[in-house]
C-alpha positions in Angstrom: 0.0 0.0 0.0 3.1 2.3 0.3 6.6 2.9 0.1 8.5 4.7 2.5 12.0 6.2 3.8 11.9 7.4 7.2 14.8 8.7 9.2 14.1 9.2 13.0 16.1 12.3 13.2 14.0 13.9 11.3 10.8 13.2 12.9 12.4 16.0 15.3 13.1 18.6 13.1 10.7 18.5 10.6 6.9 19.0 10.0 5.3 16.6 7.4 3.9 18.2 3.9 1.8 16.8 0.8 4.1 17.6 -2.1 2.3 16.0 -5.1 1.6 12.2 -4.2 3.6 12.1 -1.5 4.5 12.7 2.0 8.0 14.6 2.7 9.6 16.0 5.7 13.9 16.3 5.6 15.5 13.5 3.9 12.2 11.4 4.9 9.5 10.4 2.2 6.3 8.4 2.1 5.0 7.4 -1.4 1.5 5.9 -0.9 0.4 3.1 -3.9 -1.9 5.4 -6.1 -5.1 3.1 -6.7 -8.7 4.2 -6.9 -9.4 1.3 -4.0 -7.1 3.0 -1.7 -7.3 6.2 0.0 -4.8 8.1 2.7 -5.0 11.1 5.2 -2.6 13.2 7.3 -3.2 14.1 10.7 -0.9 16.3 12.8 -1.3 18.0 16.2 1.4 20.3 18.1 3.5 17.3 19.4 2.8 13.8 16.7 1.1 12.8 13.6 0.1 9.8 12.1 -0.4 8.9 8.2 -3.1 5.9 7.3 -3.3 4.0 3.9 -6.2 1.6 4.1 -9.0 0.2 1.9 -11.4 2.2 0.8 -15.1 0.8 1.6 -17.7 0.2 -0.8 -19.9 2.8 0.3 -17.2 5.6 -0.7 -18.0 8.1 -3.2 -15.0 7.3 -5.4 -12.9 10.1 -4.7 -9.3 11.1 -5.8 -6.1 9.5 -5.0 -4.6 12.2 -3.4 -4.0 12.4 0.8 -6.3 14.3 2.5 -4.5 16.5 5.1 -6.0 17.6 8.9 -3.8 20.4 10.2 -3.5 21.7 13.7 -6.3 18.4 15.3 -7.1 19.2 18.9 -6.1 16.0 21.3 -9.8 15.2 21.1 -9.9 15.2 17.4 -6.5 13.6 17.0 -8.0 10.6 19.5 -11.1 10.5 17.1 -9.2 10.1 13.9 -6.7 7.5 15.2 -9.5 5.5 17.3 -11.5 5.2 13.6 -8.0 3.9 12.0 -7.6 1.4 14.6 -11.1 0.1 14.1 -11.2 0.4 10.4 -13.0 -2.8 8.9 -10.8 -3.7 6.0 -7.0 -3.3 5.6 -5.0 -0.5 6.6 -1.2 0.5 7.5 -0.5 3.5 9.7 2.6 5.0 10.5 2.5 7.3 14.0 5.2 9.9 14.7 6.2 11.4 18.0 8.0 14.6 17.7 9.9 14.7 20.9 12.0 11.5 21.9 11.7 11.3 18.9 10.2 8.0 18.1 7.8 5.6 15.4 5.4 3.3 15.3 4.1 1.3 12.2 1.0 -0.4 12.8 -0.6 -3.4 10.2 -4.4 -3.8 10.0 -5.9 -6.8 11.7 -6.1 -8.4 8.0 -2.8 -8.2 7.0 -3.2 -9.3 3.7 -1.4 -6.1 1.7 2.5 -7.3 2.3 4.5 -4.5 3.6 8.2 -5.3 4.2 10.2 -3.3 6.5 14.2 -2.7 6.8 15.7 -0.6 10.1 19.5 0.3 9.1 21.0 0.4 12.9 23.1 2.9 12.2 21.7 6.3 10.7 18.4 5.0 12.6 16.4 4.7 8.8 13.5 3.3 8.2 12.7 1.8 5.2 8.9 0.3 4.1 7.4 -1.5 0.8 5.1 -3.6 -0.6 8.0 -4.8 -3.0 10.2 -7.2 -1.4 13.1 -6.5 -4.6 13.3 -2.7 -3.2 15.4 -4.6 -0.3 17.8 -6.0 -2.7 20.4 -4.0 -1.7 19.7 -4.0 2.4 20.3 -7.4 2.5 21.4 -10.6 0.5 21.9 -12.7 3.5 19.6 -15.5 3.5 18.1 -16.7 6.3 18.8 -20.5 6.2 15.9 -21.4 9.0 12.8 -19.7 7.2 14.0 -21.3 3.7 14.2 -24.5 5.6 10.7 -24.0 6.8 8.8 -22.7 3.3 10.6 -25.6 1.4 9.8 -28.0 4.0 6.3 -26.8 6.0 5.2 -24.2 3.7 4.8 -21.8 6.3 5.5 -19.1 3.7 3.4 -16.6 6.1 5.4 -14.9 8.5 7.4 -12.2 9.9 10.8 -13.3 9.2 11.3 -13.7 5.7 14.3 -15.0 3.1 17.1 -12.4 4.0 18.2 -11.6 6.9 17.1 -8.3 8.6 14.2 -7.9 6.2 10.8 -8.5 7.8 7.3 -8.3 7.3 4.3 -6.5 8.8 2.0 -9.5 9.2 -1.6 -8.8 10.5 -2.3 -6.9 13.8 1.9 -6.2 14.0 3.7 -3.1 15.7 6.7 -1.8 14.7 8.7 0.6 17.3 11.7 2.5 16.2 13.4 5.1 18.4 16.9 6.9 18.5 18.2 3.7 20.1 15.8 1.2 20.6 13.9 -1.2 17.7 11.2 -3.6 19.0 8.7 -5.9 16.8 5.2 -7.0 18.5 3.3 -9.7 17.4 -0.8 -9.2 16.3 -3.4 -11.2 18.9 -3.5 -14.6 17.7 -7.3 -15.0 19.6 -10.2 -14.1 17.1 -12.5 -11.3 19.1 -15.5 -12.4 16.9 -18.2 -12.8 19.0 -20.1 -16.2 19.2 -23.4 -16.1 17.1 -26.3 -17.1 18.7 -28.6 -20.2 17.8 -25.8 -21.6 16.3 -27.6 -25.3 16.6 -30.9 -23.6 14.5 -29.0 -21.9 12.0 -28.2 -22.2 8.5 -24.5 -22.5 8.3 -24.5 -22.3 4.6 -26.4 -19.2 4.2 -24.6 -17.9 7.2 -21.7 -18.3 5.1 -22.7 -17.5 1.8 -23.9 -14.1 3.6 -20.6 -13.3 5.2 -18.7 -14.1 2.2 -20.9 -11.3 -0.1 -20.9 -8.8 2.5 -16.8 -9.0 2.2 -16.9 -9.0 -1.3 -19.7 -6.3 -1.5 -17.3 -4.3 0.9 -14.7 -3.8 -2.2 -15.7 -0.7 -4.3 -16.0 -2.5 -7.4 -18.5 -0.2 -8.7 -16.0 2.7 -9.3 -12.4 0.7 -9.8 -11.3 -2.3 -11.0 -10.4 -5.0 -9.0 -9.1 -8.7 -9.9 -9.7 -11.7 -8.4 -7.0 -14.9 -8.6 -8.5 -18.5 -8.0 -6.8 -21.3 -7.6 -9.9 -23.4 -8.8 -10.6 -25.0 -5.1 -13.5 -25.1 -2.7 -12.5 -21.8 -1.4 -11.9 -20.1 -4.5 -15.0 -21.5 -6.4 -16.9 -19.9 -3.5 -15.2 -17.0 -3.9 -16.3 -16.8 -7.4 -20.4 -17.2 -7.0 -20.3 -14.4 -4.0 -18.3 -11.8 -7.0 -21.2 -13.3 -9.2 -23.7 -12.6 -7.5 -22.2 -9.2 -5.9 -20.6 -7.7 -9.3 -22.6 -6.1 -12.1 -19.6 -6.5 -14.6 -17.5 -9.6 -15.0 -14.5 -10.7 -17.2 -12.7 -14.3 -16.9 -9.3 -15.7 -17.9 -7.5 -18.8 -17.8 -4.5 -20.1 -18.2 -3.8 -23.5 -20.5 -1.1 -25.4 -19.2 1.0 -27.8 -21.5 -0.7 -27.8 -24.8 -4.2 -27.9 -23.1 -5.1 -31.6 -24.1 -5.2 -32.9 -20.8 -8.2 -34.5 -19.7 -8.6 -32.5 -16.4 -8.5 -29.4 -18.0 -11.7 -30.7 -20.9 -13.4 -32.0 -17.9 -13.0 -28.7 -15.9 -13.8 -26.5 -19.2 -17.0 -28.3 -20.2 -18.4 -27.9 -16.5 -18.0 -24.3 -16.7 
């Protein structure tokens, strides 16, 4: 969702502007991903600030891609607009900045399913963020020989640590603390705070399901951007796609033919679609 350079000396020194599509203050710089589904704000009081990338809902009124910027929030207005962040249904990042200390925290969303990679270079106290893991290329080329142990032999290709060393991810729920001295990494709650429905033993679990499943899709603004969909051509993907068919107005398919496309899977699969 965005890219980022963020040096903790300068969170001191240096107040946080919108210059064209990005965020600059010093030698810092945060370049949100420019997407119609996405949308950003700045908020800044006397003593922090906080910038949030997240999701836009379905509901939203299809506005720009630009951040929007609140200058000068009172403590009770500041509260308000983090508090909403924090509780924001779909995905989000936000990165919080303290001006005295000074200090910064990166938060993840409680979905974690937009990657963002993070880098903290000990020594000029840098912070660097992105969605694209090659932008680390040249932080680190160390590989970790654990996790590749573990993705090539449990597949546990989801978590914080990744394949070089001192390259990590944000994974859902995470917090990432980074002062003049001190870096720490906090781990999401693991415990679901869903709460228990009621009459489970009288309901219908399938429409229950089939419910949940189109309100998340519905939850997308599809009706004003884009938005793509890759299935594996499972369970869970097939009922992925009948809640976008029966959410979206507009549809387009692909496939991909593997080999020469003679196989008889593949003529069985094609002729039941």
């Amino acid at each position: 969702m965005l890219k980022a350079t963020l040096k903790i000396a300068d969170l001191e020194n240096f107040d946080p502007a919108v210059k064209g599509c990005s965020i600059e203050f010093g030698e810092s710089c945060i370049w949100p991903f420019q997407h119609k589904s996405l949308e950003s704000s700045l908020v800044k009081s006397t003593e922090q600030w906080f910038f949030v990338i997240r999701e836009r809902q379905g509901a939203a009124d299809g506005a720009g891609v630009h951040s929007v910027v609140i200058d000068h929030a009172s403590t009770d207005q500041f509260r308000q607009h983090y508090q909403k962040c924090m509780h924001w249904p779909l995905d989000f990042i936000v990165i919080e900045a303290a001006r005295r200390g000074p200090r910064l925290r990166v938060r993840a969303g409680h979905i974690g399913s937009l990657p963002i990679y993070f880098h903290v270079e000990e020594r000029t106290r840098t912070v660097t963020l992105s969605w694209d893991f090659v932008d680390f290329m040249d932080k680190s080329r160390a590989i970790d020989a654990e996790i590749i142990a573990h993705h090539l032999s449990m597949r546990t290709f989801y978590s914080a640590r990744q394949a070089c060393v001192g390259v990590n991810l944000l994974t859902a729920g995470s917090t990432l603390y980074v002062d003049r001295s001190e870096t720490s990494f906090e781990y999401g709650a693991t415990t679901s705070s869903a709460p228990e429905l009621s009459g489970r033993e009288e309901s219908d679990h399938v429409l229950e399901f089939s419910d949940t499943l189109q309100a998340v899709v519905r939850s997308r603004p599809t009706a004003f951007c884009a938005s793509a969909v890759e299935l594996s051509g499972g369970m869970d993907s097939a009922s992925v796609a009948i809640a976008v068919g029966d959410s979206v107005a507009s549809l387009a398919c692909g496939g991909i033919l593997l080999g020469d496309g003679s196989s008889p899977k593949q003529n069985v699969r094609r002729q039941g679609l």
